[in-house]
NUVO-757805 format. One record per residue (C-alpha): residue number from 1; x, y, z. Coordinates in steps of 0.2 Angstrom, whole numbers. Layout:
<node nr="NUM" X="X" Y="Y" Z="Z"/>
...
This chain:
<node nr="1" X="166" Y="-15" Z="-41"/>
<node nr="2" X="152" Y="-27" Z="-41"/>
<node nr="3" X="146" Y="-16" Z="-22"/>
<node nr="4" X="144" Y="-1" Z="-32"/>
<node nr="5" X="136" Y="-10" Z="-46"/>
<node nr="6" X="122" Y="-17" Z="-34"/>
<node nr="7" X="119" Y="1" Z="-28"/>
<node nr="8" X="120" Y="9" Z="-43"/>
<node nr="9" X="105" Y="-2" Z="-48"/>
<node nr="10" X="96" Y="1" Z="-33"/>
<node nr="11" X="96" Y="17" Z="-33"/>
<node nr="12" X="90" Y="18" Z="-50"/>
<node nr="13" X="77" Y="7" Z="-47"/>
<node nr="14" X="71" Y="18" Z="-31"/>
<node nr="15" X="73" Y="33" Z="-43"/>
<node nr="16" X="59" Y="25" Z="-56"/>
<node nr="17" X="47" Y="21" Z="-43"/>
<node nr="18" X="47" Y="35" Z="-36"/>
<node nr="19" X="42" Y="44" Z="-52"/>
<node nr="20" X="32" Y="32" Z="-58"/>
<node nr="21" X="21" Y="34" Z="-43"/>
<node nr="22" X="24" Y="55" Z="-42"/>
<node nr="23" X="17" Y="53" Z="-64"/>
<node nr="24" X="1" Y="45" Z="-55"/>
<node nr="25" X="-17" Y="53" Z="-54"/>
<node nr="26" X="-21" Y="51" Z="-36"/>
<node nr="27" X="-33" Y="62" Z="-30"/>
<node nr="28" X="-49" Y="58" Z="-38"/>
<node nr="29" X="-44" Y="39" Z="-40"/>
<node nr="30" X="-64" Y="31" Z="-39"/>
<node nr="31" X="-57" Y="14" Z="-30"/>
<node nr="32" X="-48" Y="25" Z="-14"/>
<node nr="33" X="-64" Y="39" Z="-17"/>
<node nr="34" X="-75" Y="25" Z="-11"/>
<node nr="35" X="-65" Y="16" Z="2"/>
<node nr="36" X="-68" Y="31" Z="11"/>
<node nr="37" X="-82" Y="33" Z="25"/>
<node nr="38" X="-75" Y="39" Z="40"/>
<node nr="39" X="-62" Y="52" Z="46"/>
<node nr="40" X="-50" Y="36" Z="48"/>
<node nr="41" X="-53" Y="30" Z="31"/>
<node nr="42" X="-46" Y="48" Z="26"/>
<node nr="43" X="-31" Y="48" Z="35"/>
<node nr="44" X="-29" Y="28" Z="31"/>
<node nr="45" X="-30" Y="32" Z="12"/>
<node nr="46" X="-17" Y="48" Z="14"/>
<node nr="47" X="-4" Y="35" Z="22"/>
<node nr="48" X="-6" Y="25" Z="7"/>
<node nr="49" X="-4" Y="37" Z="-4"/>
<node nr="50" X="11" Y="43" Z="1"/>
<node nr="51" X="19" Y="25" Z="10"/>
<node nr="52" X="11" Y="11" Z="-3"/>
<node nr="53" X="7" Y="18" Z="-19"/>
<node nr="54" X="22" Y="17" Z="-28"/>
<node nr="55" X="22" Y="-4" Z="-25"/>
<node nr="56" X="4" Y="-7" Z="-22"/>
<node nr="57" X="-5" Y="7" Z="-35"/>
<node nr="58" X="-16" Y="21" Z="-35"/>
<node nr="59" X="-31" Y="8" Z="-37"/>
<node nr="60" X="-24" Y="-5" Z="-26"/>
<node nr="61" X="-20" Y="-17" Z="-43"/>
<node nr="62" X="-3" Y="-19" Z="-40"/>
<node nr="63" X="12" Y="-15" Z="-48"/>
<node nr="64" X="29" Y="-23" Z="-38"/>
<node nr="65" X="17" Y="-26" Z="-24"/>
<node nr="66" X="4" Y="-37" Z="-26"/>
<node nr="67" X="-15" Y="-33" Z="-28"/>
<node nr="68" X="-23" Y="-24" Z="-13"/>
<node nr="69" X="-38" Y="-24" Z="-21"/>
<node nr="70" X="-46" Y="-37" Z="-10"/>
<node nr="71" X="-34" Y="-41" Z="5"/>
<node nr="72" X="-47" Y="-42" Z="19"/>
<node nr="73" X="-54" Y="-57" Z="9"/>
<node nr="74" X="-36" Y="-66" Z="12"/>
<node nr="75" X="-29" Y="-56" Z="28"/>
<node nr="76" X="-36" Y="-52" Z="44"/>
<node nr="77" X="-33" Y="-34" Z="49"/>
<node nr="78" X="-19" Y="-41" Z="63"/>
<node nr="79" X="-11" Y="-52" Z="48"/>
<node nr="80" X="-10" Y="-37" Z="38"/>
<node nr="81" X="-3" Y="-25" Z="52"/>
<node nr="82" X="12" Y="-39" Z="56"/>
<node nr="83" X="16" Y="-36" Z="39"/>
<node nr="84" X="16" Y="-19" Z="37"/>
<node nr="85" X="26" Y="-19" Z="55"/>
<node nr="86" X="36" Y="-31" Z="49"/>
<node nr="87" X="37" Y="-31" Z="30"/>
<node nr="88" X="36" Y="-50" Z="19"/>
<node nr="89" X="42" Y="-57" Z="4"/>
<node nr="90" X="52" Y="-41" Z="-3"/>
<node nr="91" X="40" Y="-27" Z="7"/>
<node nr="92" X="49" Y="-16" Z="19"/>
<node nr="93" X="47" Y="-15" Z="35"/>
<node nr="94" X="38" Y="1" Z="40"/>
<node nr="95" X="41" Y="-1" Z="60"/>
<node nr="96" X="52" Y="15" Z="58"/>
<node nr="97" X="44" Y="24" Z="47"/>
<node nr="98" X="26" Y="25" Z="53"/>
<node nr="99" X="20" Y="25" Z="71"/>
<node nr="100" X="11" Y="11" Z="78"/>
<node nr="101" X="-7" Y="19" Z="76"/>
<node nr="102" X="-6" Y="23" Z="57"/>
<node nr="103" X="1" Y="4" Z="54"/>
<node nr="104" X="-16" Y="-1" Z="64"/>
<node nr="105" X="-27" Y="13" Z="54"/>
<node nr="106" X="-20" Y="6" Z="36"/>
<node nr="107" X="-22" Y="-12" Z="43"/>
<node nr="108" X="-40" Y="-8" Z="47"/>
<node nr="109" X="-42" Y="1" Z="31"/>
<node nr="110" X="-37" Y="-13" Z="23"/>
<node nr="111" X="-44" Y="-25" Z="31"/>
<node nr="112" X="-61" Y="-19" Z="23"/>
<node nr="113" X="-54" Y="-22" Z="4"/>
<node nr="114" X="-65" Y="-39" Z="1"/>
<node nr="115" X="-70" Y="-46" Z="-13"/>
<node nr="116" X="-89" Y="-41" Z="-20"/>
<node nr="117" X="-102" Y="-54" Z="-11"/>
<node nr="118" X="-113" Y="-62" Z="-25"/>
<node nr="119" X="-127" Y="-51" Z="-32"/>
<node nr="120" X="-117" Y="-34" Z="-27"/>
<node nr="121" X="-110" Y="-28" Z="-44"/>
């Protein structure tokens, strides 16, 4: 009894995030409109839309998943592929689900979400 229980609540809780995050304005978000510069950046912003975010949100704040907003501050673009690959702390693995050259193109994506230097507001 207490299985189902368990997998009752997960599954609700899969059910909410996943509308949570189909309810969010995405395709005129300003923070993921100017992360964009290449044809990579593109394609890197479309995987996380559709792989990251319902944890991560549509401006990278956070929601279950922490802050994205300035990861390449604190990670280095392999640290933040091993965790995609891998997954951390309550994150998925996405091995299976994305192929080894979009966990690279969201890694490098990433990677370039740093904090403002002094002077550049």
């Amino acid at each position: 009894m207490e299985l189902i229980r368990e997998y009752i609540w997960i599954v609700v809780m899969l059910a909410m995030l996943t509308l949570s995050a189909c309810s969010e304005r995405t395709e005129d978000d300003p923070v993921l409109r100017a992360s964009i510069t290449t044809t990579e950046d593109e394609e890197a912003v479309a995987l996380y839309k559709s792989q990251c975010l319902s944890c991560h949100a549509v401006d990278l704040s956070g929601r279950v998943g922490p802050s994205l907003k300035d990861v390449g501050t604190r990670l280095s673009e392999d640290q933040i592929a091993d965790i995609v690959m891998e997954g951390y702390q309550g994150m998925p693995s996405y091995k299976k689900i994305l192929e080894e050259s979009e966990i690279k193109s969201i890694a490098m994506w990433l990677s370039n979400m740093k904090e403002e230097q002094e002077g550049d507001t």
